[in-house]
N, C-alpha and C positions, 0 to 999 in steps of 0.2 A: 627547378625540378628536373629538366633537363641534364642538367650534368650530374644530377644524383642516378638518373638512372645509366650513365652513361659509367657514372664509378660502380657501381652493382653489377654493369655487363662485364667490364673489365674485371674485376674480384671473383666471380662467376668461371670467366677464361681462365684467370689462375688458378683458380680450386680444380677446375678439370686438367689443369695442367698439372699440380701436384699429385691427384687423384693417377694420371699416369705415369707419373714419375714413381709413385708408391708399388704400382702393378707392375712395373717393366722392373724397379730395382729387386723386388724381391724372388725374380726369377733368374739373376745373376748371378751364376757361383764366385764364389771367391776365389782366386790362383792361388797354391798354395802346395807345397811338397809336404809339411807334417801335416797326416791325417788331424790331430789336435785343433792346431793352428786354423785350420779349415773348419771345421765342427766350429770354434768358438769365435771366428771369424762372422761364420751362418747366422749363428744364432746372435752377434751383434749386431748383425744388418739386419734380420728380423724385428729385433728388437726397437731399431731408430723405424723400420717402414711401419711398425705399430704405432709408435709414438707420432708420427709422419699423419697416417691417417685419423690418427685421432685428433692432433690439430687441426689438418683439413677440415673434421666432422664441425668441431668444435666452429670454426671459422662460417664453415655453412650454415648451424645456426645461428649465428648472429648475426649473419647476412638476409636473412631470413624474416628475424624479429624485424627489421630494419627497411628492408622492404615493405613489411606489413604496417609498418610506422607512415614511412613515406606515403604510400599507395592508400591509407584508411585511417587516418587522423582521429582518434577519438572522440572530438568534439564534432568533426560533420559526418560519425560514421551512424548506416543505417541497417540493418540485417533484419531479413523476414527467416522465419521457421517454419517447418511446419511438422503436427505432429496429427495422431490417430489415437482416439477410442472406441474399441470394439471392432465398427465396420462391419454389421451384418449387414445393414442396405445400401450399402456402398464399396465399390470395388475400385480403387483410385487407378487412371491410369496416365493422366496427366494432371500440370497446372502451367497456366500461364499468368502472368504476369508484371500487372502494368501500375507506373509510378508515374504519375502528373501528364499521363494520358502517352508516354512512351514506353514500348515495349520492353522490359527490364531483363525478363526470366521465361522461359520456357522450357520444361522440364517431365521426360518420359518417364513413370517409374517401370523398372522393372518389378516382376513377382518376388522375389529375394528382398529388394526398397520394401516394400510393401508389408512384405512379412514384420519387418525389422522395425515398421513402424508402429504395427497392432502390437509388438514386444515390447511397445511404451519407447521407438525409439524417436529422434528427434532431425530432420533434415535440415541444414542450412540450403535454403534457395536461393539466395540473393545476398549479397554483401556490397555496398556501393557509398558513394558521400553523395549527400543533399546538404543545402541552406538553410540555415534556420530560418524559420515560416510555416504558412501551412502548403499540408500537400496534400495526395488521394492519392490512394492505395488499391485498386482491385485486381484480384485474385478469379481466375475462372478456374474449377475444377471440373473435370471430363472424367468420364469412367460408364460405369457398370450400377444402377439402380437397381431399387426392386423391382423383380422377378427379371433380371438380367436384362432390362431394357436398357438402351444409349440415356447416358445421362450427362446433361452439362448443369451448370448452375454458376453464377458468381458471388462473390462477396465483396463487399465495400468499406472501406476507413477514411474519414478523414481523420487528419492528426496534427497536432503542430508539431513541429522540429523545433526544440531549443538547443542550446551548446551542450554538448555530449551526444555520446551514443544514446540511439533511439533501438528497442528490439518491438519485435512483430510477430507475435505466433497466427498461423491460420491453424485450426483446429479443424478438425474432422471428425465428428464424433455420431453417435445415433439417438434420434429422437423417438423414445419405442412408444409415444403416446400416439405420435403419428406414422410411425411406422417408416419413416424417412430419414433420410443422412440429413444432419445439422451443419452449416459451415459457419464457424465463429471467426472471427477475423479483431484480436485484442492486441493492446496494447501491454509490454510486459515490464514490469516496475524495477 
């Protein structure tokens, strides 16, 4: 695992070394006495530091995928979410969160998050590898209650891990029977 990341730092050094080889050649005029000659000089060296960087890009990502391979293995990968419905008695402003009783995640939303998430959007918190087995899951969410008071709460899962990916949504949603924020904490299929 070691010298995989040691050829991805190296690959990495090179892509930033291509990446300026691209920027410094395409600010180099050509020598040249016929205006012609020159013009279509230019526009051949533009044309390879495009093609130049478009390698480069191309190469990043596959460097990329590849990393995400190494670093998150399919089989021991684990990923929590989290998302929002509604939110009138709750104003999220944090979550932390813990996995087999170590601290995993902790995480500030800003007002912008927040918005993004009552717009049905979805947040990755956490991305990590666990063993197949079982684990616990809890989730502490901080914010803003009804009638603006400090509000913490947690949520709890156990789960087992088998081979593949495992996903995790925390929900946040409103219980308007009670009048209170809901925290669901599921396993997603």
């Amino acid at each position: 695992m070691g010298v995989m990341k040691l050829v991805l730092q190296k690959a990495r050094f090179v892509l930033v070394a291509l990446v300026a080889a691209c920027t410094l050649g395409a600010s180099v005029p050509a020598i040249s006495d016929d205006a012609v000659v020159m013009a279509g000089s230019m526009a051949s060296l533009d044309e390879q530091t495009q093609s130049l960087k478009k390698a480069v890009l191309d190469l990043n990502r596959e460097l990329f995928v590849l990393e995400e391979e190494l670093l998150y293995p399919a089989n021991t990968q684990v990923a929590v979410f989290v998302s929002m419905d509604v939110g009138e008695y709750f104003g999220l402003d944090s979550i932390e969160l813990t996995l087999d009783g170590k601290d995993v995640s902790s995480y500030l939303y800003t007002e912008r998050e927040v918005d993004a998430l009552h717009r049905g959007g979805v947040h990755q918190l956490y991305r990590g590898n666990l063993k197949v087995g079982e684990h616990e899951l809890v989730a502490v969410f901080t914010g803003a209650g009804p009638h603006d008071r400090d509000y913490r709460r947690g949520a709890t899962l156990s789960f087992d891990k088998a081979i593949g990916a495992k996903f995790v949504e925390l929900r946040i949603s409103d219980k308007a029977a009670k009048l209170q924020p809901e925290f669901v904490v599921r396993e997603w299929d």
